[in-house]
C-alpha positions in Angstrom: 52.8 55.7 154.3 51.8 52.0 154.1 54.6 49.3 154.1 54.1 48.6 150.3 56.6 50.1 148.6 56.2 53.6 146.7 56.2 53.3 143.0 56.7 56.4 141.0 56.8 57.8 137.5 59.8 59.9 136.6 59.6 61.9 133.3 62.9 64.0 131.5 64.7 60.6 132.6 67.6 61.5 130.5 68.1 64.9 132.1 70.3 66.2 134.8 67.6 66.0 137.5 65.3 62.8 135.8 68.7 60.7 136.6 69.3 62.1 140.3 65.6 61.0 141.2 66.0 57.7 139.6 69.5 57.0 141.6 68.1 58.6 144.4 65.1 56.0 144.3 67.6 53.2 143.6 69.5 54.1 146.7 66.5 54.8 148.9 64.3 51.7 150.4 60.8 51.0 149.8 60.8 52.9 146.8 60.6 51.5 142.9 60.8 53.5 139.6 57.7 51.9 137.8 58.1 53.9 134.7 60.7 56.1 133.4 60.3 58.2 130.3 62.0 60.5 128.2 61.6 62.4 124.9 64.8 61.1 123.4 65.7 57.6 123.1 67.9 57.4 126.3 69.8 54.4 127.7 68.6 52.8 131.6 69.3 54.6 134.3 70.1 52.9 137.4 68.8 49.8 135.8 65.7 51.5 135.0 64.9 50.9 131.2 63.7 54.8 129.7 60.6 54.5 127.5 59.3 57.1 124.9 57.2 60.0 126.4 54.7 60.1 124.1 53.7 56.7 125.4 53.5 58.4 128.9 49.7 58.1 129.1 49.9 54.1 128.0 52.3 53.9 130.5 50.8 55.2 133.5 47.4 53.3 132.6 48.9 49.7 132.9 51.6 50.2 135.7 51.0 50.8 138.8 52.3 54.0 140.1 51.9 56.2 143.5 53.2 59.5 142.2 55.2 60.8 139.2 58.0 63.5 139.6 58.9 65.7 136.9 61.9 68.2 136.0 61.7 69.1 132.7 60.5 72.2 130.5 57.1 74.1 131.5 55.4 72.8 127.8 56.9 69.1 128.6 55.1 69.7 132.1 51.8 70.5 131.2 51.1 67.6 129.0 52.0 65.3 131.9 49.8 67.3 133.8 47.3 66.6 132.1 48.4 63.3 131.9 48.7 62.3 135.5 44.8 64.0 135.8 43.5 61.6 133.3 45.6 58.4 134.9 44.7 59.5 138.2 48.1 59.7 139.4 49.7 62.5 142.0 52.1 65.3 140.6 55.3 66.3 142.0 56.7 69.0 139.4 59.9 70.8 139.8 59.8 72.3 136.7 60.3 76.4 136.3 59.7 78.9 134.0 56.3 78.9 133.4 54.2 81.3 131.8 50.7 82.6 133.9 48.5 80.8 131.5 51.1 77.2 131.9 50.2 77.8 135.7 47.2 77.7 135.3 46.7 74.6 133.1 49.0 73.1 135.7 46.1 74.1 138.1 44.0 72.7 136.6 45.5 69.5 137.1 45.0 69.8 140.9 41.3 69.4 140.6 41.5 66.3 139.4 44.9 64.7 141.4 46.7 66.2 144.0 49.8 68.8 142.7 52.8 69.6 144.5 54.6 72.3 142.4 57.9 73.5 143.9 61.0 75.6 142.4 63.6 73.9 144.6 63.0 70.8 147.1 66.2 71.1 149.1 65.0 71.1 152.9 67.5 74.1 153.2 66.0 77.1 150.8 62.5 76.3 152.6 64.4 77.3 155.7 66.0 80.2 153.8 62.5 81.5 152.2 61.3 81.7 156.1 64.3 83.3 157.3 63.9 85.9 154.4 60.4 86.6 155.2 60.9 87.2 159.0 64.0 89.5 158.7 62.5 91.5 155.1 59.7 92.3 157.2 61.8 93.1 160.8 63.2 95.1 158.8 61.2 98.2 157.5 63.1 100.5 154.7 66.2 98.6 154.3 67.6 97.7 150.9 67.1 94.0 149.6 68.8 92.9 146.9 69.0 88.8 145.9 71.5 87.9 143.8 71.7 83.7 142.3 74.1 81.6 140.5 73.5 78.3 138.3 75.5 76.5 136.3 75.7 77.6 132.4 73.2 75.6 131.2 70.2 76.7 132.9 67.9 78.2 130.8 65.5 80.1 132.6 66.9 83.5 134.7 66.1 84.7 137.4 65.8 80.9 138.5 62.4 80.3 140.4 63.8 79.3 143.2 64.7 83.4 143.3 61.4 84.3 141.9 59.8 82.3 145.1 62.1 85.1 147.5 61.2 87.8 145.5 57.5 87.1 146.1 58.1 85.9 149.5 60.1 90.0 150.1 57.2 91.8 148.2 54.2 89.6 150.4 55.9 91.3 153.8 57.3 95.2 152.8 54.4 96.6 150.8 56.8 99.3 149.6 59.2 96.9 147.3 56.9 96.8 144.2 59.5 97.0 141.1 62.4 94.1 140.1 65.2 95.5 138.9 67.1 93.2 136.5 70.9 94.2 137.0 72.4 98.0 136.7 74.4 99.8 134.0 75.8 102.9 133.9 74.0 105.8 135.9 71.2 103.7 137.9 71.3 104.8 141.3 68.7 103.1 143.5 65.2 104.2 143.1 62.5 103.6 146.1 60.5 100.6 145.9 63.2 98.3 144.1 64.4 95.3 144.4 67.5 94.2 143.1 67.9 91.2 141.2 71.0 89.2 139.6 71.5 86.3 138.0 75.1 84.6 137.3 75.6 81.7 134.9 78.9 79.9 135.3 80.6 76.3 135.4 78.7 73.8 136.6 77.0 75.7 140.2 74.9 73.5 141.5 73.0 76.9 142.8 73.7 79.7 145.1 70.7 82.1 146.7 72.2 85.2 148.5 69.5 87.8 150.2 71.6 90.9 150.8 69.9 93.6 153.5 70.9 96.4 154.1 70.2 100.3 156.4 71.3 101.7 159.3 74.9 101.2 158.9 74.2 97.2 159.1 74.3 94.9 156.2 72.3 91.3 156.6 72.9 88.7 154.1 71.3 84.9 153.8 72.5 82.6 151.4 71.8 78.8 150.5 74.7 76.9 148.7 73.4 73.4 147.0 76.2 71.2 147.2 75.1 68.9 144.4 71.5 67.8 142.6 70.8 65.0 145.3 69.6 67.1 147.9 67.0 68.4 145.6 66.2 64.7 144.2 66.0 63.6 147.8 63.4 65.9 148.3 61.2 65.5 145.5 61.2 61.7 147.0 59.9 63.2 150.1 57.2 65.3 148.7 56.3 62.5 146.4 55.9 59.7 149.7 53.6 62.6 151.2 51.8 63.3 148.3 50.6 60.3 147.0 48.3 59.9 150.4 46.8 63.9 150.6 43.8 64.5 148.5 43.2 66.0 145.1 44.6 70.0 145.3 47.6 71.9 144.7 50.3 71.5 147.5 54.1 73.2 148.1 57.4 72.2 150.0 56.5 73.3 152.8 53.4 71.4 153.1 55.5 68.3 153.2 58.0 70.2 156.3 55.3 71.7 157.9 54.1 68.0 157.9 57.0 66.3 159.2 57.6 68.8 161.8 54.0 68.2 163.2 55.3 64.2 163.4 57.7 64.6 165.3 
């Protein structure tokens, strides 16, 4: 990064996560919230005044701004998509629950200005999703069920921060090909499943547990997110990297893998 500070766009202000990234930038030096948006009319945040999203594409045209980060719903994040392709501005998107054809308008975004899409940014779950890989796949025939727990106001289930396992199990044991979504009443396992579970409760930050298990052995991984911060923390991080890397689609990792080469 340059020594000028980063300046970024932060859309769903009023939200849960739009207010952790904008006290996170507060907190953080060298970085400034240049524009702030939300689709209600919402009170400053950490000083930053919150404009009206529809005026998003205004907005980004006369500030100037490194990168925007967004958590808020897949249709929300599509039209800033498409916004940030027109401004020219890089993407960091948190958002989840996407449909195929969402992802790919999303994609299409990444021609035109670099996109980092990622279902969780704590530094912790990237570590996790490796681990999972390595032992799913040193570990040939063995049970794997994922079970994760969010707060009772998350909409989407399984979260995608479990979908991103789920893939990340199928890419390295060929033979687990079929979800299953809970069990009730006589559902012994089948071959090639996968169990899956998803708790709502309280206010969980969020919980990923990997269970293994065969040959009298049981393996289980699990991440525990203490609060929202680490994952607004890391949306800054991806968003410093990004706004310097060239137009394409980009993940979490890319920013680790990235840092670990610095060091």
């Amino acid at each position: 990064m340059s020594a000028d500070p980063l300046s970024i766009a932060v859309t769903g202000a009023g939200g849960r996560m739009g207010r952790e990234v904008i006290e996170a930038a507060a907190a953080r030096e060298g970085v400034t919230v240049a524009v702030a948006v939300n689709r209600t009319e919402t009170d400053p945040v950490a000083g930053v005044a919150v404009g009206d999203a529809d005026r998003l594409d205004d907005l980004l045209a006369s500030e100037a701004t490194d990168a925007l980060v967004d958590f808020t719903g897949p249709d929300s994040a599509v039209a800033y998509a498409a916004a940030c392709a027109d401004a020219g501005v890089p993407l960091v998107t948190g958002t989840t629950g996407f449909g195929d054809a969402q992802i790919d308008d999303i994609r299409a975004a990444s021609e035109a200005v670099p996109v980092l899409k990622a279902s969780n940014f704590a530094r912790g779950v990237a570590a996790l999703r490796r681990a999972v890989r390595e032992a799913a796949a040193a570990l040939p025939g063995y049970d794997v069920e994922l079970t994760e727990t969010h707060h009772n106001a998350k909409r989407d289930a399984p979260s995608g921060t479990a979908k991103s396992i789920l893939d990340d199990v199928e890419g390295v044991r060929e033979d687990l090909d079929e979800r299953v979504h809970g069990r009730e009443g006589d559902a012994p396992r089948e071959s090639g499943e996968i169990g899956v579970h998803a708790r709502r409760a309280g206010d969980v930050t969020g919980e990923h547990e990997v269970l293994l298990a065969g040959n009298r052995e049981t393996l289980e991984l699990t991440h525990r997110a203490g609060d929202r911060g680490v994952f607004a923390e890391g949306a800054l991080d991806a968003a410093e990297w990004l706004a310097e890397r060239d137009p394409g689609w980009y993940g979490f990792g890319d920013v680790l893998d990235a840092g670990a080469a610095d060091e």
